[in-house]
Steps between C-alpha positions, in 0.01 A plus 500: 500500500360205650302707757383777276320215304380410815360802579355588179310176542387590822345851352365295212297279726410736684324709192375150391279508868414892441369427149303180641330710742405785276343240283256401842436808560373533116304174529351601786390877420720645726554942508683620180676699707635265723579265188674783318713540805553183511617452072698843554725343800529168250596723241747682707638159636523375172699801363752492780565140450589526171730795510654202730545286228664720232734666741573151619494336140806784382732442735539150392614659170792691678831396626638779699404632833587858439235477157210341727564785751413735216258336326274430811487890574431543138164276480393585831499858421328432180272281621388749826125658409 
């Protein structure tokens, strides 16, 4: 678990830099395009990062291997768009 956190961290930072650049490219009248690409990918980062967390976050709640098994396939399929 240890290096999931780790991970997620990671991801988090790296959103944290993404969101910091979005806001220079606001300051300094950059495209809307470009900047909507930009808060889209962000937002898409985001997202991803924390389906990380909650499928990370419910297997702390289980105790057998055969029940994480199943319950991973279950959220990733519900959690697929």
């Amino acid at each position: 678990m240890e290096n999931e956190k780790k991970n997620i961290l990671l991801r988090l930072n790296r959103i944290k830099g993404q969101i910091d650049g979005i806001i220079r490219m606001i300051e300094n009248g950059e495209d809307c395009q470009v900047i909507y690409q930009q808060v889209k990918a962000a937002y898409n980062a985001l997202k991803s990062a924390g389906k990380m967390l909650i499928v990370n976050d419910i297997f702390k709640c289980i105790s057998t291997e055969e029940n994480e098994k199943k319950l991973k396939n279950l959220l990733e399929k519900l959690m697929e768009e």
